[in-house]
C-alpha positions in Angstrom: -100.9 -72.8 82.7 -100.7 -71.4 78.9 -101.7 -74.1 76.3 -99.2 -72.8 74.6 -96.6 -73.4 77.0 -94.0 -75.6 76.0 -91.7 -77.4 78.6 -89.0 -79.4 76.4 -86.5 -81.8 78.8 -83.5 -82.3 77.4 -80.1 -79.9 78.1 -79.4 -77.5 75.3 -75.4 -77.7 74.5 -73.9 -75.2 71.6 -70.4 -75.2 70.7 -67.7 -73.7 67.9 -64.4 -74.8 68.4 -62.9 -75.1 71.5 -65.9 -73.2 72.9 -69.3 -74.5 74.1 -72.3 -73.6 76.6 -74.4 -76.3 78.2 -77.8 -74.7 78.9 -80.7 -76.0 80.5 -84.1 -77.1 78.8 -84.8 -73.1 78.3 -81.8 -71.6 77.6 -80.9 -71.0 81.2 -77.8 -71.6 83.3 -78.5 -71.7 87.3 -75.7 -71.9 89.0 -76.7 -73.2 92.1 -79.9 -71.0 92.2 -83.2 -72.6 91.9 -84.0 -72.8 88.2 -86.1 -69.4 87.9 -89.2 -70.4 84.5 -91.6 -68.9 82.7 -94.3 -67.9 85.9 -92.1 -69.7 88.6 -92.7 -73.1 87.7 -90.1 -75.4 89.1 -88.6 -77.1 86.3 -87.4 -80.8 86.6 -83.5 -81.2 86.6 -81.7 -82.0 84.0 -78.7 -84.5 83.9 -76.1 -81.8 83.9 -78.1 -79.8 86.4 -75.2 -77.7 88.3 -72.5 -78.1 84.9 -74.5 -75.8 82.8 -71.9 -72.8 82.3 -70.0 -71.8 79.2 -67.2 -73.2 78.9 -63.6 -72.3 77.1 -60.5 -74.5 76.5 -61.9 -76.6 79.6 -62.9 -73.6 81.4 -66.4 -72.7 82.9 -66.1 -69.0 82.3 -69.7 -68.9 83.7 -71.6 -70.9 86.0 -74.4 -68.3 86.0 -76.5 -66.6 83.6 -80.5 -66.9 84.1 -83.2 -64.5 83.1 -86.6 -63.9 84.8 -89.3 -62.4 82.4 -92.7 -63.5 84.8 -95.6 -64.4 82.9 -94.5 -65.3 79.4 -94.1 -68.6 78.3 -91.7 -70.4 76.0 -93.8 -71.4 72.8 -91.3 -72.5 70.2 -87.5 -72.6 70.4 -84.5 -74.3 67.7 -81.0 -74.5 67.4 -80.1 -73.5 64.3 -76.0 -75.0 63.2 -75.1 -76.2 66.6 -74.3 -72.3 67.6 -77.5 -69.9 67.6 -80.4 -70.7 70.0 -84.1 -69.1 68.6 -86.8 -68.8 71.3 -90.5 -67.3 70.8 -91.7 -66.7 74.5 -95.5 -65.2 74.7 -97.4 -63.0 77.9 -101.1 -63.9 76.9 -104.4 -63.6 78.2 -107.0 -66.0 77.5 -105.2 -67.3 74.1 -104.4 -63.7 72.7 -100.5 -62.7 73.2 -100.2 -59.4 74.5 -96.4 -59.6 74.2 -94.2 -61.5 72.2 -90.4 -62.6 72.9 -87.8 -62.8 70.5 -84.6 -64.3 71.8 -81.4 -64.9 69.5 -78.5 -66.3 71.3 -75.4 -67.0 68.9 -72.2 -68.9 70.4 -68.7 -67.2 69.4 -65.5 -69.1 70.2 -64.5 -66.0 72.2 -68.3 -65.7 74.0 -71.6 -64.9 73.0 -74.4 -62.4 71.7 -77.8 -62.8 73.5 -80.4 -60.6 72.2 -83.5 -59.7 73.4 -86.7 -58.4 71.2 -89.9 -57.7 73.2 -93.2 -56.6 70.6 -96.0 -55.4 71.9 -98.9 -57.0 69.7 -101.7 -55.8 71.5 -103.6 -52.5 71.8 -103.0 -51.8 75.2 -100.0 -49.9 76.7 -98.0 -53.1 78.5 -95.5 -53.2 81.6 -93.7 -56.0 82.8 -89.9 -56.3 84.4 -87.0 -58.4 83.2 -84.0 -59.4 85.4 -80.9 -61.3 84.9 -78.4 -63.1 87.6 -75.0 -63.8 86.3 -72.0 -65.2 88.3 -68.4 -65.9 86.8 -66.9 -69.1 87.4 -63.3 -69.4 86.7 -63.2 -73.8 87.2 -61.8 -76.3 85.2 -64.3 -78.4 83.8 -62.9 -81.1 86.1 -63.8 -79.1 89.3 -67.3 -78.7 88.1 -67.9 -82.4 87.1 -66.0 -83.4 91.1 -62.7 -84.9 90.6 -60.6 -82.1 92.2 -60.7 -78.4 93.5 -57.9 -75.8 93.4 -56.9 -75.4 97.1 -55.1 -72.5 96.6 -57.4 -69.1 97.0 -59.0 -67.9 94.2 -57.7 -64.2 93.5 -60.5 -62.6 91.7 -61.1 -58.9 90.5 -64.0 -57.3 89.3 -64.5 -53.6 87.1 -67.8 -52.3 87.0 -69.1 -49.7 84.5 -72.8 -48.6 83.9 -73.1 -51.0 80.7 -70.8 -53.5 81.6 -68.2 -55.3 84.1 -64.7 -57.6 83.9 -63.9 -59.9 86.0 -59.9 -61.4 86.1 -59.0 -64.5 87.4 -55.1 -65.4 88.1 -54.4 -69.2 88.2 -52.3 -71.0 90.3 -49.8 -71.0 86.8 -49.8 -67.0 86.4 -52.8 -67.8 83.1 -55.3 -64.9 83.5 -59.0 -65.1 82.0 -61.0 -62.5 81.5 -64.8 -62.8 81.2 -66.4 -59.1 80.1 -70.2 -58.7 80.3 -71.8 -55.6 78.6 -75.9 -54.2 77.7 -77.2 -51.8 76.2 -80.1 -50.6 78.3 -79.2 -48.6 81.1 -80.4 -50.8 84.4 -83.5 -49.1 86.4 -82.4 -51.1 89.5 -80.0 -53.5 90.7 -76.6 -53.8 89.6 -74.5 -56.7 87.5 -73.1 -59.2 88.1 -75.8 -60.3 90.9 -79.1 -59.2 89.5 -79.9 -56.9 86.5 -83.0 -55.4 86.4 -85.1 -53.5 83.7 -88.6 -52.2 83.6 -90.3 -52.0 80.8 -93.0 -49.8 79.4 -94.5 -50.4 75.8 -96.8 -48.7 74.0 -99.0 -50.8 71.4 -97.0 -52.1 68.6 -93.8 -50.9 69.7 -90.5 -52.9 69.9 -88.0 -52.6 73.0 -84.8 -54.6 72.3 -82.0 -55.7 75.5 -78.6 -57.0 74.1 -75.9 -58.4 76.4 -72.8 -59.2 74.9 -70.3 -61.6 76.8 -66.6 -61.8 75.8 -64.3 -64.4 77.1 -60.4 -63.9 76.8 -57.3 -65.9 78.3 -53.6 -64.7 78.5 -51.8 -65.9 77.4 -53.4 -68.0 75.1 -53.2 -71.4 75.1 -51.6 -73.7 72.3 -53.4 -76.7 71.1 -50.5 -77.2 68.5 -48.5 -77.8 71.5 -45.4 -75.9 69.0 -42.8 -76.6 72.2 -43.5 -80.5 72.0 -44.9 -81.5 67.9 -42.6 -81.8 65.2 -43.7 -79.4 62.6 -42.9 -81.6 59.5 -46.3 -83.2 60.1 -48.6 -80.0 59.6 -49.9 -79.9 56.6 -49.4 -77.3 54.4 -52.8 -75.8 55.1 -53.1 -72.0 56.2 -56.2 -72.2 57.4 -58.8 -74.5 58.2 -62.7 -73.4 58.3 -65.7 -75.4 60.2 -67.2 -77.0 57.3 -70.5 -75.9 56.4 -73.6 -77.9 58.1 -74.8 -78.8 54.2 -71.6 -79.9 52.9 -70.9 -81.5 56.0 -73.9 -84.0 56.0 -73.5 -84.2 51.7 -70.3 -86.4 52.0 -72.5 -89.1 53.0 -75.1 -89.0 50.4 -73.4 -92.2 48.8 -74.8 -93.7 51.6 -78.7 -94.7 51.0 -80.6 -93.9 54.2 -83.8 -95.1 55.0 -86.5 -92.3 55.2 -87.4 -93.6 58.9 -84.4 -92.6 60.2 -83.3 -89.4 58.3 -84.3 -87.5 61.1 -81.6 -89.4 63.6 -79.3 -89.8 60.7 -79.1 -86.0 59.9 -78.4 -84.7 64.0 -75.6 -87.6 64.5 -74.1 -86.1 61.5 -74.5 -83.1 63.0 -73.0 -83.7 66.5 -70.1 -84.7 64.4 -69.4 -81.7 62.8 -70.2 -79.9 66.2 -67.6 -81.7 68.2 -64.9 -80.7 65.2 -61.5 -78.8 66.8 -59.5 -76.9 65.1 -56.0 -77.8 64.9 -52.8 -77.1 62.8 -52.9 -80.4 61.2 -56.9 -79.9 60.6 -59.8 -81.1 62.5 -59.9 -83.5 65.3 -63.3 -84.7 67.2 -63.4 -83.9 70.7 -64.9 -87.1 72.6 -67.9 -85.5 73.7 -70.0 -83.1 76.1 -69.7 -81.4 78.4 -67.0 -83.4 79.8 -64.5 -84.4 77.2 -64.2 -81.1 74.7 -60.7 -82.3 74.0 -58.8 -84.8 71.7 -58.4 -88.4 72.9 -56.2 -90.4 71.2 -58.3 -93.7 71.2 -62.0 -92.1 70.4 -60.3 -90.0 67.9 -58.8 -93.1 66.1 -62.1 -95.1 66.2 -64.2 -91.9 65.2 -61.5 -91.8 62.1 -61.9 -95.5 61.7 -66.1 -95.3 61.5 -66.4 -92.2 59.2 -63.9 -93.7 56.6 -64.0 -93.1 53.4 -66.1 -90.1 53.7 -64.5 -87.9 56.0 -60.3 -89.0 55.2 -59.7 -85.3 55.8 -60.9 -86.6 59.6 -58.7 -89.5 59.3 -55.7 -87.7 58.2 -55.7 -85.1 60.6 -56.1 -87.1 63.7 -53.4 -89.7 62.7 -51.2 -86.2 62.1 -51.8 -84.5 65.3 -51.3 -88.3 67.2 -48.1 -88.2 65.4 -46.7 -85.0 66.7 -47.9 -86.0 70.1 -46.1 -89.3 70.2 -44.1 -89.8 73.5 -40.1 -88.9 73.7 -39.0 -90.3 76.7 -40.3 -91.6 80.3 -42.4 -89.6 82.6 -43.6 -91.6 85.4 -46.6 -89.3 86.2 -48.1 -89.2 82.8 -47.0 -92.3 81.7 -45.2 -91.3 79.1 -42.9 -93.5 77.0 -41.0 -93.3 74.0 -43.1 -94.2 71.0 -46.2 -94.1 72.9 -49.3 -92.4 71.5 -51.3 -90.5 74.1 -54.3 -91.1 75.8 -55.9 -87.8 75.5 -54.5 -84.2 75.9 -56.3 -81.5 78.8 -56.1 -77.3 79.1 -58.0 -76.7 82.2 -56.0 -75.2 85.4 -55.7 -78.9 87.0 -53.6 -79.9 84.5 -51.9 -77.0 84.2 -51.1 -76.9 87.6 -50.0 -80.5 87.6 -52.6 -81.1 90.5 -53.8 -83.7 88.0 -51.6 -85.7 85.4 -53.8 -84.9 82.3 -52.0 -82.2 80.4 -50.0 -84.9 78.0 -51.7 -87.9 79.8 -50.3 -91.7 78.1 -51.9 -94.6 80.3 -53.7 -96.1 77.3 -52.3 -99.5 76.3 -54.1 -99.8 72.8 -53.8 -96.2 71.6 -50.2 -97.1 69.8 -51.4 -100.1 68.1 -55.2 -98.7 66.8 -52.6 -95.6 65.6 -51.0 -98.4 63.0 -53.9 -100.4 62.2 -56.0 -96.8 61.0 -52.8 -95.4 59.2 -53.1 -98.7 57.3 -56.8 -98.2 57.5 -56.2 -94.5 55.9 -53.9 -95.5 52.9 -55.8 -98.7 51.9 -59.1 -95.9 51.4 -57.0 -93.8 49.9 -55.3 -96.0 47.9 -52.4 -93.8 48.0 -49.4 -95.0 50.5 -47.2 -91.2 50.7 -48.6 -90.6 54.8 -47.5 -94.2 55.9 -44.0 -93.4 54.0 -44.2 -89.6 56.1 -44.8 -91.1 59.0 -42.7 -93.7 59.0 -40.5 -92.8 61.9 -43.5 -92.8 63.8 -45.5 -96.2 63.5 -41.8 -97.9 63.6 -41.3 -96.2 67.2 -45.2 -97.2 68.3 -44.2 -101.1 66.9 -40.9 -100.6 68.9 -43.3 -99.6 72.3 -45.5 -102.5 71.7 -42.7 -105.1 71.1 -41.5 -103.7 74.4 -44.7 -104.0 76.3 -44.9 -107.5 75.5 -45.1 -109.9 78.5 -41.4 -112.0 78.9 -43.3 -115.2 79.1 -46.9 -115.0 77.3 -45.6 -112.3 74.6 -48.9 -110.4 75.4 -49.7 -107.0 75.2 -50.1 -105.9 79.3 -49.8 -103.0 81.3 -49.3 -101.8 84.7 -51.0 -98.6 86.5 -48.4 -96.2 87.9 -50.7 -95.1 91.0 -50.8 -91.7 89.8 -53.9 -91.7 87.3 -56.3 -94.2 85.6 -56.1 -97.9 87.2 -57.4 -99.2 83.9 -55.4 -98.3 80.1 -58.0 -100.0 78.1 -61.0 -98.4 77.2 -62.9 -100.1 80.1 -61.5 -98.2 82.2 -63.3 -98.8 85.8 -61.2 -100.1 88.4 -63.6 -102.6 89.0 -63.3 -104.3 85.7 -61.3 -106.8 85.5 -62.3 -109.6 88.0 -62.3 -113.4 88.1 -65.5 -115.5 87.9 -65.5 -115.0 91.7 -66.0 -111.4 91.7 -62.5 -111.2 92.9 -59.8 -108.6 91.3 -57.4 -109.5 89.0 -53.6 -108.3 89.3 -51.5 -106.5 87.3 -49.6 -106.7 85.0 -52.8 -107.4 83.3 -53.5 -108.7 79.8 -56.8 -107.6 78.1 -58.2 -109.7 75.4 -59.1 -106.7 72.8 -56.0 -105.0 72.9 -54.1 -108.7 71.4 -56.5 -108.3 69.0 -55.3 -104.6 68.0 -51.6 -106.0 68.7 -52.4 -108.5 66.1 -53.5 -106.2 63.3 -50.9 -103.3 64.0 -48.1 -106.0 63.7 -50.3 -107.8 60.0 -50.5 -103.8 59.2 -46.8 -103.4 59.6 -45.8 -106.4 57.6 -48.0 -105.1 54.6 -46.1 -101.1 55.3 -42.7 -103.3 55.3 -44.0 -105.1 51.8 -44.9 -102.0 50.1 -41.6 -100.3 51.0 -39.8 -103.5 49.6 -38.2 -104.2 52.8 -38.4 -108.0 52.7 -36.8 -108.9 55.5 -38.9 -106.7 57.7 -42.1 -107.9 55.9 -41.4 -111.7 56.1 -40.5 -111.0 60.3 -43.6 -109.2 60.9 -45.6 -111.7 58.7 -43.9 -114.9 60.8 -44.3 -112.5 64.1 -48.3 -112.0 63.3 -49.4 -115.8 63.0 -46.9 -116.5 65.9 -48.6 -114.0 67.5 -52.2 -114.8 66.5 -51.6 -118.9 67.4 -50.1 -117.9 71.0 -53.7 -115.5 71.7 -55.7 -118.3 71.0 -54.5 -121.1 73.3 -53.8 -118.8 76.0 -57.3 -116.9 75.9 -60.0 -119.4 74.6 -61.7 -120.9 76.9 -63.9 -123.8 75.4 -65.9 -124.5 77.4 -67.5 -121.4 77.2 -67.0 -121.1 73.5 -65.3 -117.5 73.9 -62.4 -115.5 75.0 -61.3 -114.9 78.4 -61.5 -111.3 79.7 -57.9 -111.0 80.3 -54.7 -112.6 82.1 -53.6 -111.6 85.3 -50.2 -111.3 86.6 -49.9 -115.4 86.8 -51.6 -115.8 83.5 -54.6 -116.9 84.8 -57.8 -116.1 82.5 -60.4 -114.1 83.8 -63.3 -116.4 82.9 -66.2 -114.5 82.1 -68.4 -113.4 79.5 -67.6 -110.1 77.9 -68.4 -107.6 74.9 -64.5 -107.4 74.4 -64.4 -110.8 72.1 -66.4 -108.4 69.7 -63.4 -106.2 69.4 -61.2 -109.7 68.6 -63.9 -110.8 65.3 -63.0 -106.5 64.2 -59.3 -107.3 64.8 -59.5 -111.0 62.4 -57.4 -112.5 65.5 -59.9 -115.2 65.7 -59.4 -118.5 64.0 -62.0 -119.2 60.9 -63.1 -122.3 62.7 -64.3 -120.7 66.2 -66.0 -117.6 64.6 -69.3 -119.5 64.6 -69.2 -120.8 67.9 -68.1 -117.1 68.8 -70.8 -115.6 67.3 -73.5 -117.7 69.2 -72.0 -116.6 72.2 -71.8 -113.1 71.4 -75.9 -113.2 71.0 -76.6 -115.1 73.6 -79.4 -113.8 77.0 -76.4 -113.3 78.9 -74.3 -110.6 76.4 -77.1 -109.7 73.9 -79.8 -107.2 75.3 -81.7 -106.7 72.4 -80.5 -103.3 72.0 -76.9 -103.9 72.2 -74.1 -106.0 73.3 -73.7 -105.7 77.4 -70.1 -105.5 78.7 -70.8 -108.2 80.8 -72.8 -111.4 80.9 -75.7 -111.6 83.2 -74.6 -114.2 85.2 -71.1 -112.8 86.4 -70.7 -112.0 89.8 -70.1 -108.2 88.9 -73.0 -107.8 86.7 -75.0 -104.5 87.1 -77.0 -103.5 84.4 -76.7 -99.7 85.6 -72.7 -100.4 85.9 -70.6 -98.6 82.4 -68.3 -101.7 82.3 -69.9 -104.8 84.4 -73.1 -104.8 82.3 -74.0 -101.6 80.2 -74.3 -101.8 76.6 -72.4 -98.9 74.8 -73.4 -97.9 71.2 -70.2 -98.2 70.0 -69.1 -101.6 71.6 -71.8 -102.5 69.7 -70.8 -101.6 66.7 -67.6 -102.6 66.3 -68.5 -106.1 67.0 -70.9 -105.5 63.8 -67.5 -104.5 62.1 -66.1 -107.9 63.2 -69.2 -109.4 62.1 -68.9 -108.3 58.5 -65.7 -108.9 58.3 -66.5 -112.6 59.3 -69.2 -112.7 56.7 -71.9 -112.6 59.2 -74.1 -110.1 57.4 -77.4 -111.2 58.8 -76.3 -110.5 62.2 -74.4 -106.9 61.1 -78.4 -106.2 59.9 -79.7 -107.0 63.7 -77.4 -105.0 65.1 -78.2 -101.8 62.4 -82.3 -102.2 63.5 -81.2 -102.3 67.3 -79.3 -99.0 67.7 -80.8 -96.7 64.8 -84.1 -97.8 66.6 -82.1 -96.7 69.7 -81.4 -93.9 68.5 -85.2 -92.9 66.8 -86.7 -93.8 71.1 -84.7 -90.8 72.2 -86.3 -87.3 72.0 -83.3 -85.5 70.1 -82.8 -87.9 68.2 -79.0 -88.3 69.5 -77.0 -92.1 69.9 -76.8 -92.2 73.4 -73.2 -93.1 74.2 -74.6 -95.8 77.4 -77.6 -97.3 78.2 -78.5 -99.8 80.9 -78.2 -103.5 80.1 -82.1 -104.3 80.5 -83.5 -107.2 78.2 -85.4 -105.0 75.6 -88.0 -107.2 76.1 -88.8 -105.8 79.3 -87.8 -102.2 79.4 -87.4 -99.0 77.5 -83.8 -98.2 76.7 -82.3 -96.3 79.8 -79.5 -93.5 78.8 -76.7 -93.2 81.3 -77.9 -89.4 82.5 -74.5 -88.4 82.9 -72.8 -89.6 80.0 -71.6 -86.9 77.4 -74.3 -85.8 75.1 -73.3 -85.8 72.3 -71.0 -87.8 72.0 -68.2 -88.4 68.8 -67.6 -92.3 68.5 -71.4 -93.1 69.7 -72.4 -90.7 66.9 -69.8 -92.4 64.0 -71.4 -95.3 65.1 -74.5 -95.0 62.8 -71.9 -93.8 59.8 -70.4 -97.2 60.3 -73.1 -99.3 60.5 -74.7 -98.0 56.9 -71.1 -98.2 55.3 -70.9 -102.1 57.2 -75.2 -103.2 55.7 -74.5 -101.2 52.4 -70.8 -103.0 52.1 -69.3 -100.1 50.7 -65.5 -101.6 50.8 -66.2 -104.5 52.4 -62.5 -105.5 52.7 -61.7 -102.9 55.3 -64.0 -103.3 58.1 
């Protein structure tokens, strides 16, 4: 092996728009082919092994596109703006390169531009082949990740030309993609789409170049406006809105003073943040993450909004507007939609389309609606201008309306019931194996988590402070009375004293689900939590059982569900974690908001790219490296705004609003 051979680990994802490829370590995507390397080497599989493709409005377009140059080795390669990959690959011979590799592969929103630049360096007349596999894909991005397959046959058609072939897919809902490959080098054997090949003669010092051009289309086009369901008087007047740049992107933080040890990490977050921008009509909203969640949901979108605040209010602004125009209009059973409801996240792919899966407007989230008030308040008290709460008035008033509604006849607590037809859980733990007594046994619905009476609590404080600045008295002084009632009736039914914190949740009798949890962080964010029990609160927050040393776990060591290597019954997520440093702060617990700041921007200096990772185990830090969920998205939006946060939280910039 080359000493100069370079064998990075990590997936390579690019992405503009709506529009992103997930490549492996090299720049490859396999399909289901064995990864094909520099000399044949076998290269270790990644995470997302079997996803990579590039992908369009939830679309894999295609699932294979792999080159095979034998002999040269990748030396150096960079992603330059989140779009353009740059790889230097070299054939040499005892240390000297006899031929050098250029490779410049830029991502379009409607496909890409891979270019090829072989240079003879040497003084020798040089011949080596290059070959290419490519397969079209055609599945929604849920088909590739397992959830569900179109049964229906998949009607395919494929034009050939000597520099080029189409292929047309037909969904089960009449939408047709298109996926056009073209080159510019006539083929000396083989044939596209299965296997391109090219041999390749140089002379000393001379350049041959191989540029394949990929085009992805889709008629008709899809909508993310969703112009047959928004009302248009919340677009903005705004014609157009461009990607911001990557500088002025990462200069709207500069208020914020950070440390030279972790520009590095600081400076790629950022990044990822600008990457995972959508476009919209009402401006940009960050997709959750990728590859699996390149769309808008309603609650990352708000706590991404929340955590970049006050240096991104265009952010803000724009997801509270497109929210708004998404709010639901009547009852669906099947999404779960309900008048005054904001969503739960919004999907293009062909499931949804199809209705095969519920996802296309999809509302089972029980604490979207309220975090949708308490940011709008949020918004204006940054801005310190109140006009977007006075817009949108018709909007929050419906979304208190909903809550008031989903309130519990006998505890006046926020619950919910799954319909059957989607997601078991509406709060954002949402594995059906949650929410469990101390025994290990499930709890039944209606169910009422502890975090989302904490967002109850502040959307109805938020609403009374709306009703005060509109000078309607009345509604202030009942939302005011309604918040402390509120607030007093949380407390007796949830705290559980002897284990100085919060129960998980009530089940259908009211009974508390008695074990330790990261949610009571979430309640010290919300100020639901009396002055006098924050101490006592705190302690248990950092206790062995929640506090890992990297993060807070989602559940206490000693529960009967606890897993360290389970995403809700004993994980630690970045961004749990840091909105308990919110609640911290806003409890005047400073010296613990500082513990928290060390543990995940050292989290996020251990991993090789730099990147937050959006889960990692629940190990004691004392005992193990961090451990990265492989399959969780990568990057990821609120795990990312997580670092933004936690400098605006240690450098108390507006300290009032955490």
């Amino acid at each position: 092996m080359s000493p100069l051979h370079v064998l990075p680990t990590l997936p390579l994802i690019l992405k503009v728009n709506e529009t992103f490829a997930l490549f492996s370590a090299l720049g490859q995507i396999a399909g289901n082919r064995t990864v094909l390397t520099n000399n044949d080497d076998t290269q270790t599989q990644h995470p997302f092994h079997g996803a990579e493709g590039i992908y369009r409005e939830e679309t894999r377009y295609l699932e294979e596109y792999q080159w095979k140059w034998p002999g040269f080795y990748l030396v150096n390669q960079e992603l330059k703006e989140s779009h353009i990959l740059l790889q230097q690959w070299a054939w040499t011979d005892d240390l000297i390169q006899r031929v050098g590799l250029s490779r410049t592969l830029e991502l379009f929103e409607d496909g890409i531009e891979d270019e090829l630049s072989f240079e003879n360096t040497g003084f020798s007349e040089e011949s080596f082949v290059v070959q290419l596999y490519v397969r079209e894909g055609f599945q929604d991005v849920l088909s590739v990740r397992g959830w569900r397959s179109m049964s229906s046959p998949r009607a395919l058609q494929r034009e050939e030309s000597e520099l080029g072939c189409t292929f047309s897919y037909t969904g089960s809902d009449g939408v047709v993609l298109k996926l056009s490959l073209s080159w510019n080098q006539t083929q000396d054997e083989g044939q596209l789409p299965e296997a391109g090949f090219w041999r390749v003669r140089l002379a000393p010092q001379s350049h041959w170049k191989l540029c394949i051009k990929i085009k992805l289309g889709q008629l008709p086009a899809s909508d993310m406006a969703g112009s047959k369901h928004v009302k248009q008087k919340f677009i903005p007047k705004i014609s157009e809105h461009a990607f911001p740049e990557p500088k002025s992107w990462l200069s709207r933080f500069d208020e914020l003073n950070v440390d030279i040890l972790n520009k590095r990490v600081w400076e790629q977050n950022i990044e990822d943040l600008r990457m995972l921008l959508l476009r919209t009509p009402y401006g940009f909203y960050p997709a959750a993450g990728l590859p699996w969640y390149a769309v808008p949901f309603a609650r990352d979108g708000l706590w991404v909004a929340h955590m970049l605040m006050p240096f991104a209010l265009d952010i803000s602004e724009s997801v509270l507007r497109f929210l708004a125009s998404y709010q639901g209009l009547q009852y669906d059973k099947v999404s779960e939609e309900e008048k005054g409801k904001i969503t739960h996240h919004l999907r293009k792919g062909e499931l949804s389309r199809a209705g095969i899966l519920p996802f296309l407007k999809y509302y089972a989230s029980v604490d979207s609606t309220p975090l949708f008030i308490i940011i709008l308040e949020n918004y204006c008290q940054f801005r310190n201008d109140w006009s977007l709460m006075k817009e949108l008035k018709p909007v929050w008033e419906k979304s208190l309306q909903w809550i008031q509604k989903a309130q519990h006849a006998d505890t006046g607590m926020l619950t919910f019931s799954p319909s059957g037809s989607g997601l078991a859980m509406h709060s954002w733990k949402e594995s059906g194996d949650l929410l469990t007594h101390v025994d290990g046994q499930p709890a039944h619905p209606p169910l009422a988590v502890s975090e989302v009476q904490g967002y109850a609590f502040r959307a109805f404080k938020a609403a009374s402070s709306f009703y005060e600045i509109l000078g309607e008295t009345e509604k202030f002084k009942e939302f005011q009375k309604r918040t402390g009632l509120f607030g007093k009736n949380f407390h007796e039914l949830f705290w559980m004293e002897d284990r100085q914190t919060y129960a998980l949740a009530l089940d259908s009798n009211a009974q508390q689900l008695e074990v330790l949890s990261s949610d009571p962080g979430h309640l010290l964010w919300s100020g639901i939590v009396p002055q006098e029990n924050a101490p006592a609160l705190v302690e248990t927050m950092f206790s062995k059982e929640l506090w890992s040393g990297w993060g807070i776990r989602t559940l206490g060591t000693r529960e009967a569900r606890y897993n360290p290597v389970s995403q809700f019954n004993g994980a630690v997520w970045s961004h749990d974690t840091a909105i308990l440093a919110g609640g911290l702060a806003h409890y005047g617990f400073h010296d613990k908001v500082e513990i928290i700041h060390e543990s995940l921007f050292t989290l996020a200096r251990n991993q090789p790219d730099g990147r937050m990772p959006q889960i990692i185990g629940g190990h004691d830090r004392n005992q193990f490296q961090p451990m990265p969920f492989p399959h969780a998205c990568r990057p990821q939006a609120w795990s990312a705004a997580s670092l933004v946060y936690l400098e605006r939280l240690t450098q108390k910039k507006d300290p009032s609003i955490c």
